[in-house]
Legacy VTK file of the C-alpha trace (Angstrom):
# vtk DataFile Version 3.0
C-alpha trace
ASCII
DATASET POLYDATA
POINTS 493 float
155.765 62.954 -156.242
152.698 62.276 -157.703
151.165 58.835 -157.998
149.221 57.106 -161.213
146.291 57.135 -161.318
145.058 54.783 -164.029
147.788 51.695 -163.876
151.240 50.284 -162.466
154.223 50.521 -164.671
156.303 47.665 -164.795
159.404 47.494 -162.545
161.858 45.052 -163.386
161.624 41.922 -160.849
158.729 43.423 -158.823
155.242 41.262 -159.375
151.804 42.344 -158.937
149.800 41.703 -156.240
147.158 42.506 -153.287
148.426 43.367 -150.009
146.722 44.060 -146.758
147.358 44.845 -143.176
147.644 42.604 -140.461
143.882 43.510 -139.759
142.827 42.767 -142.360
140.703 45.505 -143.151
143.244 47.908 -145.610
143.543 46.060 -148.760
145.457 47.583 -152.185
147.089 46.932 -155.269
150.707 47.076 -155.340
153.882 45.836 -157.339
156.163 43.818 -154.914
159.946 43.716 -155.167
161.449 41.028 -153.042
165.125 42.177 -152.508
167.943 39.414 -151.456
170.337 42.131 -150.727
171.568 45.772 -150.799
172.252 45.845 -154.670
168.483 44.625 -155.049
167.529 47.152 -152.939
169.076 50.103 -155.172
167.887 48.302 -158.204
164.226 48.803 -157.140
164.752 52.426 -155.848
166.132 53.316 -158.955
163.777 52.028 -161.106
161.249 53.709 -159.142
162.083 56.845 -159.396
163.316 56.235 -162.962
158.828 55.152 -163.295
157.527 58.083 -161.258
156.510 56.185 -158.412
156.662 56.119 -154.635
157.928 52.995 -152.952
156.872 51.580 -149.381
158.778 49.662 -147.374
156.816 46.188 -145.632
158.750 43.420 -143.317
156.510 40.742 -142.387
153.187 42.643 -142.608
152.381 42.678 -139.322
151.426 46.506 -139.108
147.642 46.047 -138.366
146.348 48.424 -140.401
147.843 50.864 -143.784
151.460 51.494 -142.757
153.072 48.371 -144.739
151.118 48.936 -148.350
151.637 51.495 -150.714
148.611 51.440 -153.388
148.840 51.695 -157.105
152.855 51.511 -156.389
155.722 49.460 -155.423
156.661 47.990 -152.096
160.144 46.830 -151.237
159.866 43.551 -149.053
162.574 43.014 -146.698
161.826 39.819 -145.659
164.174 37.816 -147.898
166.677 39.386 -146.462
167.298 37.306 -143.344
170.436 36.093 -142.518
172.228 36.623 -138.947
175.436 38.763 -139.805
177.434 38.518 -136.771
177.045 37.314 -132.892
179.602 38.245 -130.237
178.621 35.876 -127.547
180.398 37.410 -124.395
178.704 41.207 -125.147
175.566 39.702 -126.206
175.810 41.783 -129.696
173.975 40.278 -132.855
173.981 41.776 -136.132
171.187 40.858 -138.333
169.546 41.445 -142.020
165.872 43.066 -141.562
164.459 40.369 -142.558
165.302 38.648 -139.521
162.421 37.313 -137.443
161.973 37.590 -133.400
161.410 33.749 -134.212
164.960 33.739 -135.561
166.226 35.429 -132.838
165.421 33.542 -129.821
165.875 30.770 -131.278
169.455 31.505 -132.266
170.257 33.266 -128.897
168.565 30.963 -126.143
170.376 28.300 -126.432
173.586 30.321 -125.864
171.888 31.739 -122.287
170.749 35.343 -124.490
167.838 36.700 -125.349
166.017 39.934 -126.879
165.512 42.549 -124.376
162.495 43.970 -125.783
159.891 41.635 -127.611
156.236 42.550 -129.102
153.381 39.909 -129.155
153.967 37.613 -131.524
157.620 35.779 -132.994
156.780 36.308 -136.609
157.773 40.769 -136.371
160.803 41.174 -138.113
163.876 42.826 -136.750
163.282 45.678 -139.565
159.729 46.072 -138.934
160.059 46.443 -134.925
163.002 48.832 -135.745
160.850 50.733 -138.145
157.336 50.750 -135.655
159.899 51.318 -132.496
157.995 48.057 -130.957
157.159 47.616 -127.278
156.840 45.012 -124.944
155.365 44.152 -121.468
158.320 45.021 -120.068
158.748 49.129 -121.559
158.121 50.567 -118.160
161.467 48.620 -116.813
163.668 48.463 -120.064
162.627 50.792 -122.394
160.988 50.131 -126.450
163.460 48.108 -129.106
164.638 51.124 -130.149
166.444 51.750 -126.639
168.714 48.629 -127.984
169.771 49.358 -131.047
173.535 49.664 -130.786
173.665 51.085 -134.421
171.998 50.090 -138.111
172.773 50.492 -141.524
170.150 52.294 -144.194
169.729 52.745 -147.627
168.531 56.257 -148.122
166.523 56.521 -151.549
169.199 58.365 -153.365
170.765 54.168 -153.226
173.514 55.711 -150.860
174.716 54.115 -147.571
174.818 55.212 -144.034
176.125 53.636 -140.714
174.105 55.564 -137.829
174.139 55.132 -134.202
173.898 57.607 -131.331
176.933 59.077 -131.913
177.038 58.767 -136.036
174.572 60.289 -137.695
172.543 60.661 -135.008
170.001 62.530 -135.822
168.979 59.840 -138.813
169.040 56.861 -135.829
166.373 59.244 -133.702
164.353 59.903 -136.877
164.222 55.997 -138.426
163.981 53.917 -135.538
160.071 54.419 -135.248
160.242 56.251 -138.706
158.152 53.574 -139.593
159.858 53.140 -143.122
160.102 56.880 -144.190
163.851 57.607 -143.790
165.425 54.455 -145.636
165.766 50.912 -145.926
167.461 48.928 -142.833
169.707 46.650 -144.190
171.600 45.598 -141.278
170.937 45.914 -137.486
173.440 45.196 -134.660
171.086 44.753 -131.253
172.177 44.466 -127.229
170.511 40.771 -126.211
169.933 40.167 -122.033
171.758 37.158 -120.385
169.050 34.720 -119.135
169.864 31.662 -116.833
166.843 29.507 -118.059
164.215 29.070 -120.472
161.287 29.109 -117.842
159.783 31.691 -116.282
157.849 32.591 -113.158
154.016 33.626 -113.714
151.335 34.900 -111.697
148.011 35.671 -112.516
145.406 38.107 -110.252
142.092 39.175 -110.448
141.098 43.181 -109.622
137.344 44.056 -109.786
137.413 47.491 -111.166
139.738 49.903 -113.400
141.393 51.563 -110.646
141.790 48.583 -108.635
143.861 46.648 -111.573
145.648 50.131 -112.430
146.647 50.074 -108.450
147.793 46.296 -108.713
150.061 47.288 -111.798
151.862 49.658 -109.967
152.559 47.652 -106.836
153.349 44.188 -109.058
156.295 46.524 -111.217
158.082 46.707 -108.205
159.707 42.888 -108.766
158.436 41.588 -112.412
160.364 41.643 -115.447
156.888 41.500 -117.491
153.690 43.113 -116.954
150.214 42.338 -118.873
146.632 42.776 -118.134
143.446 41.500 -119.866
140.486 43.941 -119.311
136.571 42.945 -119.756
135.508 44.807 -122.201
131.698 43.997 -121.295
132.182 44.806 -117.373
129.659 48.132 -116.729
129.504 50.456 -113.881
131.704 50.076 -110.763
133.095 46.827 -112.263
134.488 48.901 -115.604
137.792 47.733 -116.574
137.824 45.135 -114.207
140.484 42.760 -115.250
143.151 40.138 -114.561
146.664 40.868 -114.313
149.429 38.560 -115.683
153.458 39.426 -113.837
156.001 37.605 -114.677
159.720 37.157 -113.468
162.566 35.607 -115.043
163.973 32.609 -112.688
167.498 33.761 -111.331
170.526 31.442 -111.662
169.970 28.044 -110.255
166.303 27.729 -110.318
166.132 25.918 -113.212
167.720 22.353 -112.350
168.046 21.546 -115.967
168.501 25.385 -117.898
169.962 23.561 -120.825
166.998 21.579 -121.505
164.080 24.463 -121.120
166.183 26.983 -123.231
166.611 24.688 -126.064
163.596 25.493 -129.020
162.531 22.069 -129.465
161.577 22.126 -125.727
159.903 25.731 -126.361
157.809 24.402 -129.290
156.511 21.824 -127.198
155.607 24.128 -123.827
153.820 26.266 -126.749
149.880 24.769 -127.825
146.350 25.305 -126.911
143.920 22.956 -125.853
144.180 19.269 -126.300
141.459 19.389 -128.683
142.591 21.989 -130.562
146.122 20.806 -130.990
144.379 18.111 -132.829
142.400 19.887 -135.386
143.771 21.035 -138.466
145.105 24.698 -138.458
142.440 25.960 -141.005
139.732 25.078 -138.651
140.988 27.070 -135.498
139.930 30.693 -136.527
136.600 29.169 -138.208
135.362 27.168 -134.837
136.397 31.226 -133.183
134.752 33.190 -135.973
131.520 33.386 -133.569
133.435 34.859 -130.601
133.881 37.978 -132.820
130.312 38.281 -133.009
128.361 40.863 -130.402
127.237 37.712 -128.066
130.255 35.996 -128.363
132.438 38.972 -127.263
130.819 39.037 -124.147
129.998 35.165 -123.665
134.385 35.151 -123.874
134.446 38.133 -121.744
132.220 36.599 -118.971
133.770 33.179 -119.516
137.840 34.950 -119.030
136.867 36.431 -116.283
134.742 34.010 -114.272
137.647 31.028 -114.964
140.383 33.870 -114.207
138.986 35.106 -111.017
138.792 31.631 -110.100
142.064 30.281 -111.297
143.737 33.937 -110.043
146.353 33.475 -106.985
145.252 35.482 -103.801
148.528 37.253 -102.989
148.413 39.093 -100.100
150.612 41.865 -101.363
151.352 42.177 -104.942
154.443 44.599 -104.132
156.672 41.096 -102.963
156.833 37.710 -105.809
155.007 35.353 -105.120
155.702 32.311 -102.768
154.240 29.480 -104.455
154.622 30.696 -108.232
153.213 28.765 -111.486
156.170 28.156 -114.049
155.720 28.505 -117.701
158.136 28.798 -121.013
159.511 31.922 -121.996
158.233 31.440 -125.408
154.536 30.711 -123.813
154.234 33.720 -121.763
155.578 36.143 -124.453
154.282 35.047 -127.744
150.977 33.434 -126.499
148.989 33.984 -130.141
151.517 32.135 -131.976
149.887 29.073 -131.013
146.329 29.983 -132.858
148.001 29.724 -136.646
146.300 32.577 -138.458
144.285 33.743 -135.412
143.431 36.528 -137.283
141.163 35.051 -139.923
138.655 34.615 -137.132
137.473 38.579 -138.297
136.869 37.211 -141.350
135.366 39.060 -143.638
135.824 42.571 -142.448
138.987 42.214 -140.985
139.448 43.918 -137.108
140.297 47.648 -136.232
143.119 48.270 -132.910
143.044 51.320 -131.172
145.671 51.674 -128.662
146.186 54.722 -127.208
148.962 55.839 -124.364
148.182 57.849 -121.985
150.124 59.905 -119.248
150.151 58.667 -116.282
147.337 61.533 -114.012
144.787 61.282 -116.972
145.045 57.151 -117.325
142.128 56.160 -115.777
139.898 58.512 -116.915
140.909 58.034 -120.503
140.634 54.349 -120.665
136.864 54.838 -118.731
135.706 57.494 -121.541
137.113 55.050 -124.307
135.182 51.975 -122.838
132.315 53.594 -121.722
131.590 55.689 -125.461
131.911 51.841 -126.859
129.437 51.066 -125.330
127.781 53.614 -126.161
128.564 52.996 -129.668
127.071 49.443 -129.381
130.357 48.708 -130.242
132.384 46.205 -127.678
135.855 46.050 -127.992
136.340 41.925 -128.970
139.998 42.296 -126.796
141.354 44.943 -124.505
145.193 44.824 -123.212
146.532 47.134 -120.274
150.416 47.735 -119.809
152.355 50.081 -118.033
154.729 52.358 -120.314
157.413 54.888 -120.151
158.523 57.433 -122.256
160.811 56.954 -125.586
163.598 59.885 -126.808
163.273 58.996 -130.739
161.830 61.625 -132.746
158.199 60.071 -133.912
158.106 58.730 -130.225
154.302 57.514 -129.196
155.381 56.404 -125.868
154.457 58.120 -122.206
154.851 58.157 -118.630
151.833 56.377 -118.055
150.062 53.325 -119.242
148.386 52.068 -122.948
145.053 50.390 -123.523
144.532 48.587 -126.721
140.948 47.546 -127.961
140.464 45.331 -130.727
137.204 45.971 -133.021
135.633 43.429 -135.298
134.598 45.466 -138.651
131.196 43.601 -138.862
128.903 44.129 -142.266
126.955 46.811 -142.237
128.341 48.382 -139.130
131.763 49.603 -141.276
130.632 53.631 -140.979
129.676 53.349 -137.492
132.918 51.401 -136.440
134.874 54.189 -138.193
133.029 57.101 -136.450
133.947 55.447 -133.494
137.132 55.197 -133.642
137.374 58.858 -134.788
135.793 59.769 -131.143
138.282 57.679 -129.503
141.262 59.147 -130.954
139.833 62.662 -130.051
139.409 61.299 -126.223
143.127 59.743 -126.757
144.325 63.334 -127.890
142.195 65.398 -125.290
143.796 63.465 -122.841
147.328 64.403 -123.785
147.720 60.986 -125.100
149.106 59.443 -128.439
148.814 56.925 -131.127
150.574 53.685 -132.182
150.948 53.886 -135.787
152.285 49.902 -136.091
148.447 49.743 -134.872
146.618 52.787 -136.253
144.359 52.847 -139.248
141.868 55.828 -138.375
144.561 58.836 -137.041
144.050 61.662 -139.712
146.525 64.461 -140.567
144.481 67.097 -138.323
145.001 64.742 -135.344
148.461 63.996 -136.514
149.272 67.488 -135.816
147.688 67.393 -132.232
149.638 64.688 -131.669
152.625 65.855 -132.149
154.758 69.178 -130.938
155.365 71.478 -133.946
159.050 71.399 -133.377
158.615 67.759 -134.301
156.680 68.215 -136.988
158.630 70.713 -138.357
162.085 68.417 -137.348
160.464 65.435 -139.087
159.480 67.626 -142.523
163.593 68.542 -142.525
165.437 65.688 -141.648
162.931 64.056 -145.038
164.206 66.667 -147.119
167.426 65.895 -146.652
167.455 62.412 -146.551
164.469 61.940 -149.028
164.433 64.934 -150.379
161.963 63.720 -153.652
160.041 61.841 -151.660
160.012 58.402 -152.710
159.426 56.750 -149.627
155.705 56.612 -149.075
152.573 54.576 -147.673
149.628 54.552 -147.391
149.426 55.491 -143.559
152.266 58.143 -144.358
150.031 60.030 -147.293
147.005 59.481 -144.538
148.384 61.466 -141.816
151.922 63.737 -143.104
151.533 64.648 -146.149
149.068 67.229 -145.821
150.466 68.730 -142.701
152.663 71.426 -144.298
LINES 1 494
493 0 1 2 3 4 5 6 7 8 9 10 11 12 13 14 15 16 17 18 19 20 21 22 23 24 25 26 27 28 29 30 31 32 33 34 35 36 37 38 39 40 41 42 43 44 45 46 47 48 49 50 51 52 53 54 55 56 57 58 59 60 61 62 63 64 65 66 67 68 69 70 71 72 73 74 75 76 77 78 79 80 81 82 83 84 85 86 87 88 89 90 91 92 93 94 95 96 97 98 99 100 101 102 103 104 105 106 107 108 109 110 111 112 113 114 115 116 117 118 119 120 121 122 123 124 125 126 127 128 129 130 131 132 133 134 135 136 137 138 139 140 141 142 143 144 145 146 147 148 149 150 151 152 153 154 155 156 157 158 159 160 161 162 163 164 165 166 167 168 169 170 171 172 173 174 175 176 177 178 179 180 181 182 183 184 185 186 187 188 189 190 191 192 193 194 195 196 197 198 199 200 201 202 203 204 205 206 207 208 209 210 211 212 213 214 215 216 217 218 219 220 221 222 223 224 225 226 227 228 229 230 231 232 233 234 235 236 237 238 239 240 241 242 243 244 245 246 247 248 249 250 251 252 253 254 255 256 257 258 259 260 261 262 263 264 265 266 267 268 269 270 271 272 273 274 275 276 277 278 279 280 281 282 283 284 285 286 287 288 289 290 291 292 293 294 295 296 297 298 299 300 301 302 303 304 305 306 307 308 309 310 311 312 313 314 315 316 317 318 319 320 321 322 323 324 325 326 327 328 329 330 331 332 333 334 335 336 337 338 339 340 341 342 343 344 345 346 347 348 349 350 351 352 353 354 355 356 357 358 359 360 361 362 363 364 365 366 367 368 369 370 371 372 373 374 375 376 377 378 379 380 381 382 383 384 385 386 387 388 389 390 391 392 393 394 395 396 397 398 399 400 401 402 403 404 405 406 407 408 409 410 411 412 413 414 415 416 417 418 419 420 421 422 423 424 425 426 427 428 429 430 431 432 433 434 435 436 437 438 439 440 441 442 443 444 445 446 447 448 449 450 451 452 453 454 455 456 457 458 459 460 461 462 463 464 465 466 467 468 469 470 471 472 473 474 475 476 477 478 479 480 481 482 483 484 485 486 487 488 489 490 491 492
């Protein structure tokens, strides 16, 4: 299906207007229908097609770079579409719309002693959108990515028909869409496992590790009793002190360590354990990512990284043996130690005007540390510092577009700076040839620089050619489209 090249046809309810990624950075012009439910859904698929044009699929936007816009075209957005369906509260099973926020979520389930087992980052992901991307969280190497707790879904293929999958119905559809990242059909409702949970705090500890290997090492030995594992790296840190970092474990508290588990899981509690500085919870939100804007900058990156560090290394607990929890631990809300950014409102703008770049590649396990050290070490050699570097430990994932290893992932943030666009770019291009020499992959919920040719490294042909079938049949004109899909499958034949 070809797309227009001189203007947008009208589509009846959808609206004009500029979308972007997350980052920032990938901008276009698209029509935007806002669908309230399935027949809305069908409505703007058929009129579509019926117009010649491809349609993307976008949640809440948070794919940081072109995997949520669809230029010159329409994009269906899911997140009206947010109502809870369903909760069985002795399984722990909630069915929700797509448009269903992680916000929603815990909110609706922690009160009740539930929770989601798998979380990304931030709240504001919708349940469609971390279905679609396959999300991870700092707990994959224990539990497994979202997709592992999907108990079933329903789609809309682009033909406007209907289909209940799970792992035993239409199976090969659930492998393909969960981490189809929009391709296959639209999610209209998802029915998810939650995890009992006694309280609303958790246990945190935070160490300091002078070099890659050393922090790599501590990883290992702190998965042997935390839930959650997270490490910040300094990007600036040279020689034998390269990927020195801190490492953040935490544990969930068991039953009866919480003297008063009502009160900590209720949200009004977790809003208030969730803020920044004093000072900053007193400016107004507009001014946060403006007073940041210079830590973006070449000295501020590593004034922050030599600030993090120093105040980390100090604040870090000396734990004799990372493989036991710790004795005296530091407490802290569940909502605090998972969703951490939510508390900078539009963080993001602090990249402001170029928007930022993420590279996160995963890389098996034996070829870990030299990866990350090639990636760092050609940024610097690129005069390019990576503004924010995160470490996790990962395991592998059995859907079809999987991403996910036996190893670990590094993702590096890079601030698109004026002037410096081409050179950020041609970066990025080396370090997803270093990701992919490695044996590693890419996130595509993160990617904006993969290209077709690297697409097809990435990936075994069998998937490849699995993938190219299971659209045929399921989309067999095509109609589902992005930009990131155009970028890096359509012109793998």
């Amino acid at each position: 299906m070809g797309l227009p090249s001189t203007s947008i046809p009208t589509i009846p309810g959808a609206q004009p207007a500029t979308l972007s990624g997350w980052g920032l950075r990938d901008q276009a012009r698209c029509l935007v229908a806002r669908p309230l439910n399935e027949a809305d859904i069908v409505i703007a698929f058929q009129a579509a097609w019926e117009a010649g044009i491809s349609v993307g699929l976008r949640g809440g936007g948070n794919s940081y770079g072109d995997a949520a816009i669809n230029a010159d075209a329409l994009v269906v957005d899911t997140s009206g579409m947010d109502r809870i369906l369903a909760w069985d509260a002795e399984r722990g099973t909630i069915t929700v719309e797509p448009g269903v926020t992680i916000s929603q979520l815990w909110r609706f389930l922690l009160p009740q002693g539930w929770l989601p087992v798998v979380v990304p980052g931030t709240s504001v992901v919708t349940v469609g959108g971390a279905a679609a991307a396959n999300v991870h969280g700092k707990s994959n190497w224990r539990v497994g990515c979202f997709g592992d707790h999907i108990l079933r879904f329903d789609i809309m293929l682009s033909s406007g028909e209907r289909l209940t999958c799970s792992r035993t119905e239409n199976a090969d559809l659930f492998s393909a869409a969960i981490g189809g990242m929009g391709l296959f059909g639209c999610f209209t409702s998802l029915t998810l496992q939650a995890r009992r949970v006694s309280s609303g705090l958790v246990v945190a500890t935070q160490t300091a590790h002078g070099s890659l290997d050393a922090l790599i090492a501590a990883l290992e030995e702190a998965s042997a009793w935390a839930d959650d594992l997270v490490t910040w790296l300094d990007t600036s840190a040279r020689g034998a002190s390269l990927g020195r970092g801190l490492l953040n474990a935490i544990r969930d508290l068991a039953p009866g360590e919480d003297p008063q588990p009502e009160r900590t899981r209720s949200p009004d509690w977790q809003d208030r354990s969730l803020g920044v500085l004093r000072l900053a919870r007193t400016l107004p939100d507009s001014w946060l990512p403006w007073l940041a804007r210079p830590l973006a900058s070449p000295w501020g990156v590593a004034l922050a990284n030599r600030a993090q560090w120093t105040l980390g290394s100090l604040r870090a607990r000396r734990l004799p043996d990372l493989r036991q929890p710790p004795i005296h631990p530091r407490l802290m809300s569940y909502v605090a130690a998972n969703f951490t950014l939510d508390a900078i409102p539009n963080w993001r703008d602090a990249y402001k005007p170029g928007g930022l770049i993420q590279q996160q590649s995963f890389i098996p396990r034996e070829a870990a540390a030299s990866a990350f050290r090639q990636l760092i070490e050609r940024s610097h050699e690129a005069g390019i510092v990576p503004s924010l570097a995160v470490l996790k430990k990962q395991r592998l994932s059995a859907f079809l577009l999987n991403y996910l290893v036996d190893g670990y992932s590094l993702a590096l943030d890079y601030p698109v700076r004026r002037g410096h666009e081409a050179q950020t770019l041609a970066l990025l291009r080396d370090l997803n040839a270093i990701t992919l020499d490695h044996g590693g992959r890419i996130y595509l919920a993160k990617d904006d620089t993969l290209t077709a040719e690297q697409a097809q490294r990435m990936y075994a042909p069998e998937t490849l050619a699995r993938f190219h079938a299971l659209k045929a049949r399921y989309d067999p004109d095509t109609l589902l489209q992005t930009n990131l899909s155009r970028r890096i499958f359509h012109r793998i034949v």
